[in-house]
ZAMAR-863024 format. One record per atom (N, C-alpha, C): residue in one letter; x, y, z. Coordinates in steps of 0.001 Angstrom, whole numbers, plus 500000, padded with zeros to 6 digits. Layout:
# residues N
<torlo aa="a" px="X" py="Y" pz="Z"/>
...
***
This chain:
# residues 127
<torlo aa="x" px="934524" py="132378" pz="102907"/>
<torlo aa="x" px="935130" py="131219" pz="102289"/>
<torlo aa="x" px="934436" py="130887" pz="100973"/>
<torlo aa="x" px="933313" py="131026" pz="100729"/>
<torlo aa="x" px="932288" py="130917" pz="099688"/>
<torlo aa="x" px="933004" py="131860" pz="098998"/>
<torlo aa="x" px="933135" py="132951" pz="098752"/>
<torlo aa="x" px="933579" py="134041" pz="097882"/>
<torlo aa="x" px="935292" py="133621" pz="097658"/>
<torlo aa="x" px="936096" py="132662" pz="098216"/>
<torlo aa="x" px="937757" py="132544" pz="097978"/>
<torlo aa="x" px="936938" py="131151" pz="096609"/>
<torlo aa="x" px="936328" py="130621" pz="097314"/>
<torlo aa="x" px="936337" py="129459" pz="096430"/>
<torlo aa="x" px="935558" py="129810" pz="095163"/>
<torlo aa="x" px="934349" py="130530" pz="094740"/>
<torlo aa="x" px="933962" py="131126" pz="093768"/>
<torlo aa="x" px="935048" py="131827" pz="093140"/>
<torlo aa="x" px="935954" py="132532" pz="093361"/>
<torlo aa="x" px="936978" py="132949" pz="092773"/>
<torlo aa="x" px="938039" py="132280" pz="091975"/>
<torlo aa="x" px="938116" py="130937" pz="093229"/>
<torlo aa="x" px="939646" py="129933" pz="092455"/>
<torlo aa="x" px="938601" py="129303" pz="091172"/>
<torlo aa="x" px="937282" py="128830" pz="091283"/>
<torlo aa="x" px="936697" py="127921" pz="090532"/>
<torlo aa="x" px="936426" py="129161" pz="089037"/>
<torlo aa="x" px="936207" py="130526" pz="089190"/>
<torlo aa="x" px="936279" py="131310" pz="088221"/>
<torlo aa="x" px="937598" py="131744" pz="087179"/>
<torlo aa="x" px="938524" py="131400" pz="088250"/>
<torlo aa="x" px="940173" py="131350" pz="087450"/>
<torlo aa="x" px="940523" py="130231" pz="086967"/>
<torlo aa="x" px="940171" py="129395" pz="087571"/>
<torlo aa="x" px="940502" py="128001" pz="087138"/>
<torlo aa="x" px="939908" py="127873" pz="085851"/>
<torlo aa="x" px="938470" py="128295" pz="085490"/>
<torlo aa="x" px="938036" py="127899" pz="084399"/>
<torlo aa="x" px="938702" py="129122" pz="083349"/>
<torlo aa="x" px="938883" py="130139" pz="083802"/>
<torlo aa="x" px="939697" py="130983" pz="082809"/>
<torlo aa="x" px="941089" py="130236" pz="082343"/>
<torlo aa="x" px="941823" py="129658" pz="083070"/>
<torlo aa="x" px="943230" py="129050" pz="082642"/>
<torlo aa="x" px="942944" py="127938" pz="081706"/>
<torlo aa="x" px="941159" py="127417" pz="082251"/>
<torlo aa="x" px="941198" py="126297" pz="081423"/>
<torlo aa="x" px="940957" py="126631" pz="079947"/>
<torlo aa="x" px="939790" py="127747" pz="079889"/>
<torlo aa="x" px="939322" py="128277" pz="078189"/>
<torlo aa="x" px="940804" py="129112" pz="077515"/>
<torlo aa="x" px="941690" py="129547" pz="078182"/>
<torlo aa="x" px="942903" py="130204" pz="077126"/>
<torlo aa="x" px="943816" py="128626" pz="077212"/>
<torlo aa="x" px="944098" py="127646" pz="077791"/>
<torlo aa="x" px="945198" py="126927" pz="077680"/>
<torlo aa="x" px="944142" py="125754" pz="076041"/>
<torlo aa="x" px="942723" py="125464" pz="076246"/>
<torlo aa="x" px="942064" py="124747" pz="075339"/>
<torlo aa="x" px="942157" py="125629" pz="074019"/>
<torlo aa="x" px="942467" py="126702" pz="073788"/>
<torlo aa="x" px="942109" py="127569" pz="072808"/>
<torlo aa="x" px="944000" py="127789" pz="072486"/>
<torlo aa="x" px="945053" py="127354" pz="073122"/>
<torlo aa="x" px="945966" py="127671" pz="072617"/>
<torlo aa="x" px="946036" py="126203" pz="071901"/>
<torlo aa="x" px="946285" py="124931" pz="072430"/>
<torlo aa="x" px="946182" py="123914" pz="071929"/>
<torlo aa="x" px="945426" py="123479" pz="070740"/>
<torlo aa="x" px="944283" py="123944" pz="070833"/>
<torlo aa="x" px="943516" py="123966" pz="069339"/>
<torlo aa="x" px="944216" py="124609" pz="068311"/>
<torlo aa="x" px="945005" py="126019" pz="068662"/>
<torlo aa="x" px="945953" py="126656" pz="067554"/>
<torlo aa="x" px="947094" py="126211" pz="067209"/>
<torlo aa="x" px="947503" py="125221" pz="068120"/>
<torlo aa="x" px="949034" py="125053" pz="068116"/>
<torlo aa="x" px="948565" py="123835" pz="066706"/>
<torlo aa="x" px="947663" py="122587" pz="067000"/>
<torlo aa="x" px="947350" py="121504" pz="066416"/>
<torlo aa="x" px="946559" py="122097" pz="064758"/>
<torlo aa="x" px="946097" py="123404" pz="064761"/>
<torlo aa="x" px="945790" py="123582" pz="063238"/>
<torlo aa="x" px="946907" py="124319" pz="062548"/>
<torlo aa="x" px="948115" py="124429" pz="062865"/>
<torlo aa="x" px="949478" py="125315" pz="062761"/>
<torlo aa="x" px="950024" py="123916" pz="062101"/>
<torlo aa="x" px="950078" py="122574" pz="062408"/>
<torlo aa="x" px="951021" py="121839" pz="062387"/>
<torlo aa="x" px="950449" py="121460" pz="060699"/>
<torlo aa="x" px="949193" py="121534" pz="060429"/>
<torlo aa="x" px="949067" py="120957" pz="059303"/>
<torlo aa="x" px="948682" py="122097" pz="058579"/>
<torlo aa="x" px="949145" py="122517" pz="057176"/>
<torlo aa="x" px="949302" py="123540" pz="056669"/>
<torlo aa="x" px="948081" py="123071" pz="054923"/>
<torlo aa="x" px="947162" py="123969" pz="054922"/>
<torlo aa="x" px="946133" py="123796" pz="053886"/>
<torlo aa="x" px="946920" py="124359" pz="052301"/>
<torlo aa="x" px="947162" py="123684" pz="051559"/>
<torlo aa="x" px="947239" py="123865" pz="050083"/>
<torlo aa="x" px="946265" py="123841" pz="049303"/>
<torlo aa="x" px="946293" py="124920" pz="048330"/>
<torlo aa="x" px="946077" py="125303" pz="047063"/>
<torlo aa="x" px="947036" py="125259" pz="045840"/>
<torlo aa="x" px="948006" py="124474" pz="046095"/>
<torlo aa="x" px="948853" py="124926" pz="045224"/>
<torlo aa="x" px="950156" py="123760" pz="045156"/>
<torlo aa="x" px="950734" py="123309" pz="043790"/>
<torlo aa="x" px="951674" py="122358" pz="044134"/>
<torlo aa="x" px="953066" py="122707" pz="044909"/>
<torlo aa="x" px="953476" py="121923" pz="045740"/>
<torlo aa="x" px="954408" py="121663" pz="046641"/>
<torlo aa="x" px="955816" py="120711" pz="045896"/>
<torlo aa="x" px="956553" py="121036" pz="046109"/>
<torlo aa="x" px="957740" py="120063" pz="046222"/>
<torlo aa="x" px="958773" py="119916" pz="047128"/>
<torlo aa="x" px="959737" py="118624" pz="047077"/>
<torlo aa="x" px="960714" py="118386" pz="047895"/>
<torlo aa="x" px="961549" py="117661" pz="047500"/>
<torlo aa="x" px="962996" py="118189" pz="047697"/>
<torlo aa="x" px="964013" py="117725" pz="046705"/>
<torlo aa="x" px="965245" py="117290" pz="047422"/>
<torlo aa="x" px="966393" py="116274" pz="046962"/>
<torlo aa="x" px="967310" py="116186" pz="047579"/>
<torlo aa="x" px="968404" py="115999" pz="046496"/>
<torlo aa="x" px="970024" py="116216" pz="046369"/>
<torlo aa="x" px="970860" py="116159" pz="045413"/>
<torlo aa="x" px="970403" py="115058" pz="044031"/>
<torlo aa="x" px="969598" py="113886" pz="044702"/>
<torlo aa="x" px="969521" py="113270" pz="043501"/>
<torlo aa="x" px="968107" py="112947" pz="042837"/>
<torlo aa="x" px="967379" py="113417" pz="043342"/>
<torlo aa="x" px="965725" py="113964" pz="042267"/>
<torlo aa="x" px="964579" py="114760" pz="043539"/>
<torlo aa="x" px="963407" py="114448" pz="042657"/>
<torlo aa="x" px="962202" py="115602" pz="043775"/>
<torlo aa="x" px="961155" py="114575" pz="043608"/>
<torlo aa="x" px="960149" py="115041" pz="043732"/>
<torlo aa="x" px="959128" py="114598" pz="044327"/>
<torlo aa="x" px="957921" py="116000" pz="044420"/>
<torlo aa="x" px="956722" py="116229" pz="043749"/>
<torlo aa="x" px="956026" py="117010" pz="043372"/>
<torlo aa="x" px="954699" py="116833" pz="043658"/>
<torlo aa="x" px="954142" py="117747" pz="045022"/>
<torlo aa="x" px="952362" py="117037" pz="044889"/>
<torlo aa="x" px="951674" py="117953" pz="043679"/>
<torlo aa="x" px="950936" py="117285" pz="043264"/>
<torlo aa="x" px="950210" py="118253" pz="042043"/>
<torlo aa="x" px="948977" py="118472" pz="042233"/>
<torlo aa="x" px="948419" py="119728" pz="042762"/>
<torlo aa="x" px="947162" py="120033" pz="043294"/>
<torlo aa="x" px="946188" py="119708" pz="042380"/>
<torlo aa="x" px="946129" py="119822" pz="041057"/>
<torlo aa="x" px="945130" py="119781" pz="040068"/>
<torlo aa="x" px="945111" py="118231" pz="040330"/>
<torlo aa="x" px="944236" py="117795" pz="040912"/>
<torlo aa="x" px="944328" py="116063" pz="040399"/>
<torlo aa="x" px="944715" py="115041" pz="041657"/>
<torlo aa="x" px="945382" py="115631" pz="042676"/>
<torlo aa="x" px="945676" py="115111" pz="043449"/>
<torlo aa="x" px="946847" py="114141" pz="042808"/>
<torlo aa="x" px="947914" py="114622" pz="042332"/>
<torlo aa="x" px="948679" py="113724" pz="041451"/>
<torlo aa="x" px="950104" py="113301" pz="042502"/>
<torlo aa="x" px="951306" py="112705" pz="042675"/>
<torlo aa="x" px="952099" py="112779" pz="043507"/>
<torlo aa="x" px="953394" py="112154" pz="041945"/>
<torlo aa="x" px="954136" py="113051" pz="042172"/>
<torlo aa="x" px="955454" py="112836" pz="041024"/>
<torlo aa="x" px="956809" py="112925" pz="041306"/>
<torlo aa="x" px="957291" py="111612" pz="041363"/>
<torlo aa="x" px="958799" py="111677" pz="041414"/>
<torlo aa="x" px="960000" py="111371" pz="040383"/>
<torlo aa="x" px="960986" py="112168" pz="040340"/>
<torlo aa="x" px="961983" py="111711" pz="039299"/>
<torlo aa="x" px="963023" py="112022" pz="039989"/>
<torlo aa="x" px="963565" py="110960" pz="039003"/>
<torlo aa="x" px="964878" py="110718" pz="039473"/>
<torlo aa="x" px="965781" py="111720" pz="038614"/>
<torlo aa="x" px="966830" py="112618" pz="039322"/>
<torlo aa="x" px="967514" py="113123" pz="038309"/>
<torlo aa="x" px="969065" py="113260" pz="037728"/>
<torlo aa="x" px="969743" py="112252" pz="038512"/>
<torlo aa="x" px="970828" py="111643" pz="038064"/>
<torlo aa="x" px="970312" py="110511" pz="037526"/>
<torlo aa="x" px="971751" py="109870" pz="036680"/>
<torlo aa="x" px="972387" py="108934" pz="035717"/>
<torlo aa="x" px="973332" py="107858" pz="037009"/>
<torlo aa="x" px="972678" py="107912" pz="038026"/>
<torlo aa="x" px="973778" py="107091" pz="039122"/>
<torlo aa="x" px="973461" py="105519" pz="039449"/>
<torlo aa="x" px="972475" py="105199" pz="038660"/>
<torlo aa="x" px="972417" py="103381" pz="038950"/>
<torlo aa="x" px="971837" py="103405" pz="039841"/>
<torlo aa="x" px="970761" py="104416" pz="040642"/>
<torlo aa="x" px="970012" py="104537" pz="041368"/>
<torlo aa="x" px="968390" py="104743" pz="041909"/>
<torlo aa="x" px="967563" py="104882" pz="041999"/>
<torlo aa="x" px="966125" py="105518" pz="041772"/>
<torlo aa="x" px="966180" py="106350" pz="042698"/>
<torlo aa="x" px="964635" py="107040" pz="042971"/>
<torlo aa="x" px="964191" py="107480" pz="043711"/>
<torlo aa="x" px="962789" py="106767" pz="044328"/>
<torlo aa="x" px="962376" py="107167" pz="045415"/>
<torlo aa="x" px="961423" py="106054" pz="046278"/>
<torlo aa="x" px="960770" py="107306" pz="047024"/>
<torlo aa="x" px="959504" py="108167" pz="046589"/>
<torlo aa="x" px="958110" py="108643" pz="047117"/>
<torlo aa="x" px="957250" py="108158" pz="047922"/>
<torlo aa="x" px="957170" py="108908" pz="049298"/>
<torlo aa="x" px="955955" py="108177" pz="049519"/>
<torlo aa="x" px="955072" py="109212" pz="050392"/>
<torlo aa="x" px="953481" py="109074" pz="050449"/>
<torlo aa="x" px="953255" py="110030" pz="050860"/>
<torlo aa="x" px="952687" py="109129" pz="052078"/>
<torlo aa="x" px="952570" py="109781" pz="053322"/>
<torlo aa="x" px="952588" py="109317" pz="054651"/>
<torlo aa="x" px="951427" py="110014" pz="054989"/>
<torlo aa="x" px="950226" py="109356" pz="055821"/>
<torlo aa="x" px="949123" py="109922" pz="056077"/>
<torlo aa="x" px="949362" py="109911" pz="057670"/>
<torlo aa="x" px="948981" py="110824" pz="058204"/>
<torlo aa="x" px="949392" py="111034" pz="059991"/>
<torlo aa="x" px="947726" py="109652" pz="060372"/>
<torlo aa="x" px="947819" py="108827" pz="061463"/>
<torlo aa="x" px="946569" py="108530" pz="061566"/>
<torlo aa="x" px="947422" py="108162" pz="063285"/>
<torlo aa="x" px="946388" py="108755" pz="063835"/>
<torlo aa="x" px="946727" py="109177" pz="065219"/>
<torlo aa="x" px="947938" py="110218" pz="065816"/>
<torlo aa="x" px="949164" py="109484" pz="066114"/>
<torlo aa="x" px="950264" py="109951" pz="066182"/>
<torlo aa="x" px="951531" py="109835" pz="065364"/>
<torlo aa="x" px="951256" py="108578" pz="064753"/>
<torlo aa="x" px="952223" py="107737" pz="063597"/>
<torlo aa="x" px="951820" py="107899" pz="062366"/>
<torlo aa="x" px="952900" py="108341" pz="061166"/>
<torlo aa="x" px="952462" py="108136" pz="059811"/>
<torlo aa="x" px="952161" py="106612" pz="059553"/>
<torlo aa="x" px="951677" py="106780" pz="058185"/>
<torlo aa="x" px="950930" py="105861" pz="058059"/>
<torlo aa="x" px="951333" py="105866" pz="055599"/>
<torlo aa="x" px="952300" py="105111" pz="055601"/>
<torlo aa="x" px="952555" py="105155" pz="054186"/>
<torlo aa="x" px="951509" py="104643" pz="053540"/>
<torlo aa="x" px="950577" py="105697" pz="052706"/>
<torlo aa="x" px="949309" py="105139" pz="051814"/>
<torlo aa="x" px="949590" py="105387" pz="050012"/>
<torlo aa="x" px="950752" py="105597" pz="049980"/>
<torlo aa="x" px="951303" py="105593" pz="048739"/>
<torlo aa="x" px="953036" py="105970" pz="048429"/>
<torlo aa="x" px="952961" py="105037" pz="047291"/>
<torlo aa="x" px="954691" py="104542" pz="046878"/>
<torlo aa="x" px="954980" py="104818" pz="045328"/>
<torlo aa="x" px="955923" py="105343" pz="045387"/>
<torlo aa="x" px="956121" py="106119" pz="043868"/>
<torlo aa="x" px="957369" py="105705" pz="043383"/>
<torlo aa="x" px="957941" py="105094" pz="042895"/>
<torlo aa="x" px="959418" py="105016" pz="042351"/>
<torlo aa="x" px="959751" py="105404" pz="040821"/>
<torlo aa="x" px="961296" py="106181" pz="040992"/>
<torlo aa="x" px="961668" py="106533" pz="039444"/>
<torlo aa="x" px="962789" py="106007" pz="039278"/>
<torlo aa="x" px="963210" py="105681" pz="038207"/>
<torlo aa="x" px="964367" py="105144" pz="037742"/>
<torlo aa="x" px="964675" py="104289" pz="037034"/>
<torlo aa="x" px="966155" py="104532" pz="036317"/>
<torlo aa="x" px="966061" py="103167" pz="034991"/>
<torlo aa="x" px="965371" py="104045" pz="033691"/>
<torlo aa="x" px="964454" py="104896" pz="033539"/>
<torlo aa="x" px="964087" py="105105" pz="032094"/>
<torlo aa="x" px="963988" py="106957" pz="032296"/>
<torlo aa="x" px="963543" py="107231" pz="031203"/>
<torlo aa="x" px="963874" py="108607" pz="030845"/>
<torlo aa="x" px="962240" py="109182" pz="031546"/>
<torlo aa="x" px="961919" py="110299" pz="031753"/>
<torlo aa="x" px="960888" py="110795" pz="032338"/>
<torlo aa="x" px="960647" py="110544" pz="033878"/>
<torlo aa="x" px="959326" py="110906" pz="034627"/>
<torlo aa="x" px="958901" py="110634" pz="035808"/>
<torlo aa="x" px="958069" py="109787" pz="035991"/>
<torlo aa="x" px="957655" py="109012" pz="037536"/>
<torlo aa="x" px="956581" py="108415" pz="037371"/>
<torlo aa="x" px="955689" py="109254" pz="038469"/>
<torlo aa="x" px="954399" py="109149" pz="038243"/>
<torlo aa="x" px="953285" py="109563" pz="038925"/>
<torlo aa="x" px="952616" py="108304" pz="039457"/>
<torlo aa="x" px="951576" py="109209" pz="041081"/>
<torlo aa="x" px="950900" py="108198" pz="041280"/>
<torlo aa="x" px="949390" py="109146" pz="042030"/>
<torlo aa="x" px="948346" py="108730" pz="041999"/>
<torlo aa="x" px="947746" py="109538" pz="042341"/>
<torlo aa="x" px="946902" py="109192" pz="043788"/>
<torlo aa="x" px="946528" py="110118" pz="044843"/>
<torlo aa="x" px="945948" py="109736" pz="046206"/>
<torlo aa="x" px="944930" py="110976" pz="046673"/>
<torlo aa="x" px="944028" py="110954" pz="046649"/>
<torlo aa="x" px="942997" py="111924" pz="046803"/>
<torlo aa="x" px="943123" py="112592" pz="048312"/>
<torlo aa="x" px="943674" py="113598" pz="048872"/>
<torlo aa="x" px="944540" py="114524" pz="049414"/>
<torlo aa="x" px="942649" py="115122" pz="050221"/>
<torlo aa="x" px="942357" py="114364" pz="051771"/>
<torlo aa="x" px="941328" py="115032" pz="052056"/>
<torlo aa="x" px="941022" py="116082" pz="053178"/>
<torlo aa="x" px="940208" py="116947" pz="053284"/>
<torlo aa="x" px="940377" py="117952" pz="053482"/>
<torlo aa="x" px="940528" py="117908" pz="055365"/>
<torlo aa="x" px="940211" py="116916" pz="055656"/>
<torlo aa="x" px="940007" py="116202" pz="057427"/>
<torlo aa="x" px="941606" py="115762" pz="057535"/>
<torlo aa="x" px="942341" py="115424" pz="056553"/>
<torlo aa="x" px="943583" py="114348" pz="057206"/>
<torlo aa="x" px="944936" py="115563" pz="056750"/>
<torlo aa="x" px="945464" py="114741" pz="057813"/>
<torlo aa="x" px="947427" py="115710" pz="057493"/>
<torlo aa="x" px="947955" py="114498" pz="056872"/>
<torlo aa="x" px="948848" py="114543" pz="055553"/>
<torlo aa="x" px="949781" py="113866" pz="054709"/>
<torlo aa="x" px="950766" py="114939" pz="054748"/>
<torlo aa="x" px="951890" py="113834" pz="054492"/>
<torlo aa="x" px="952925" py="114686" pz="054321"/>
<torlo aa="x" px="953594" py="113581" pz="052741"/>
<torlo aa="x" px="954629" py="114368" pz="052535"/>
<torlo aa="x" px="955569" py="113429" pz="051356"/>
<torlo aa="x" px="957016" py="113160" pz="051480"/>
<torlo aa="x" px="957504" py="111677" pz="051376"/>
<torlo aa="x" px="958530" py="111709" pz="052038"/>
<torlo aa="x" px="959290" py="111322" pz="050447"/>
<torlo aa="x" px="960820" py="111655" pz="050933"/>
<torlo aa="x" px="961567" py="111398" pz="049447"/>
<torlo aa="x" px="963262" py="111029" pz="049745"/>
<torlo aa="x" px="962934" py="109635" pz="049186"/>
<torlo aa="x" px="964347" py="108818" pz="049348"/>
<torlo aa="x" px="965772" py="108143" pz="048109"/>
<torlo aa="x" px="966799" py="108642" pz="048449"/>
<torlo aa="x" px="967436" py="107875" pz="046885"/>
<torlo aa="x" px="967521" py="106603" pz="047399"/>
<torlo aa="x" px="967329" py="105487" pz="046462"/>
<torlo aa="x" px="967948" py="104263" pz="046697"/>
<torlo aa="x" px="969192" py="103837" pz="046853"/>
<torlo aa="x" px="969986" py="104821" pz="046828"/>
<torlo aa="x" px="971700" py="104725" pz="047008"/>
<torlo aa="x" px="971948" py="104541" pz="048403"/>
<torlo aa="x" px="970809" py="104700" pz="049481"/>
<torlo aa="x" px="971080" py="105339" pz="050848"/>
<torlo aa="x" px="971141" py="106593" pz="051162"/>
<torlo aa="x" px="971625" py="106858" pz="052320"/>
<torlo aa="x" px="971065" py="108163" pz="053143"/>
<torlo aa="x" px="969720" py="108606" pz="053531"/>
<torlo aa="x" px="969703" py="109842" pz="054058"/>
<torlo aa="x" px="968209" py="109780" pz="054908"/>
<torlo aa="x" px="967377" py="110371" pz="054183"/>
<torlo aa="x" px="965960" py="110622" pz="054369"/>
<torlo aa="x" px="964834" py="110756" pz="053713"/>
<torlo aa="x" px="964382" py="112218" pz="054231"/>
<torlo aa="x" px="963891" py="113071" pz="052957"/>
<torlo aa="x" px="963781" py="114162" pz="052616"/>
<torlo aa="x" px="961691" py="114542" pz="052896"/>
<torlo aa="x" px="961463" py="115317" pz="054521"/>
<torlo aa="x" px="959895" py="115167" pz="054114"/>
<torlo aa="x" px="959179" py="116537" pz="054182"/>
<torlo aa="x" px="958457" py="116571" pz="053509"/>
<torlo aa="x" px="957706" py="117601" pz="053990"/>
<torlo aa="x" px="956870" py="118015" pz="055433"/>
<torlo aa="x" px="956614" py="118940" pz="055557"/>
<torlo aa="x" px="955607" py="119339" pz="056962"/>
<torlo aa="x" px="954354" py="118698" pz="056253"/>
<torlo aa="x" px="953127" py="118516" pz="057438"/>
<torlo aa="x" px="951878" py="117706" pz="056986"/>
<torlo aa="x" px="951441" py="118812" pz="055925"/>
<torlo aa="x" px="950003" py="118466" pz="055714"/>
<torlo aa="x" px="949698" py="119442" pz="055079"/>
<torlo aa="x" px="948272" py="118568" pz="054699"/>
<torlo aa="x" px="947100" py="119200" pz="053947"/>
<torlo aa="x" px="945615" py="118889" pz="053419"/>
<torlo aa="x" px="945041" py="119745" pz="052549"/>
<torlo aa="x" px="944035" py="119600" pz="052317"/>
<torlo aa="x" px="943652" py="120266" pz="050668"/>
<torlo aa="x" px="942204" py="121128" pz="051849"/>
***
C-alpha cells in the first residue's frame, strides 16, 4: 500500500509541474512584447502606438462632423483600466498623447468614432 500511494503522490505532482508550466505559457502568450510601432484602424481614422517615445496618436480621417476617441487601457487584475485619452477632430493633423508603456504591465489601445458604433482594440501588449 506504501508503494500505490508513493506512486499516486509521484503522478500527482507530475500533473501538477506540466498543468503550472502550461498556464504560465498560456498567460505570457496573451501579452505580446513590442519593439516596434503598432496600429489600429477603423473606416473612420487609426490610432498609432509609437515605440520611440512611448507616444500614442490618433487621427481622425474623414470630413464627417465627427472625431475620433483613443484610449489606451492598462489590464490591472482582470479589468482594463483607461490610463489615457486621446481625441482628434475639428482641425487638420493628429493629436498625440504620451504614457510610458512598462515592461511588467499588459496595455492594450482601444479606438472609437464619435459617430457611434463599436470600438476597435488591440491584443495587450508591453515594451
Amino acid at each position: 500500500m506504501g508503494k500505490t500511494f508513493s506512486r499516486i503522490a509521484v503522478a500527482g505532482a507530475a500533473v501538477a509541474t506540466v498543468f503550472a508550466g502550461t498556464v504560465s505559457t498560456a498567460q505570457a502568450a496573451d501579452t505580446a512584447i513590442l519593439d516596434t510601432n503598432k496600429t489600429i484602424s477603423n473606416s473612420h481614422g487609426k490610432m498609432t502606438y509609437i515605440d520611440d517615445g512611448d507616444m500614442f496618436e490618433v487621427c481622425d480621417t474623414n470630413a464627417d462632423g465627427h472625431g475620433m476617441t483613443g484610449m489606451v487601457e492598462k489590464l490591472v487584475g482582470s479589468a482594463p483600466k483607461t490610463v489615457l485619452t486621446v481625441t482628434d477632430g475639428g482641425d487638420a493633423g493628429c493629436d498625440k498623447g504620451g504614457y510610458n508603456v512598462g515592461q511588467l504591465e499588459s496595455i492594450r489601445m482601444a479606438l472609437t468614432w464619435d459617430g457611434g458604433g463599436g470600438t476597435v482594440r488591440s491584443g495587450y501588449f508591453n515594451e
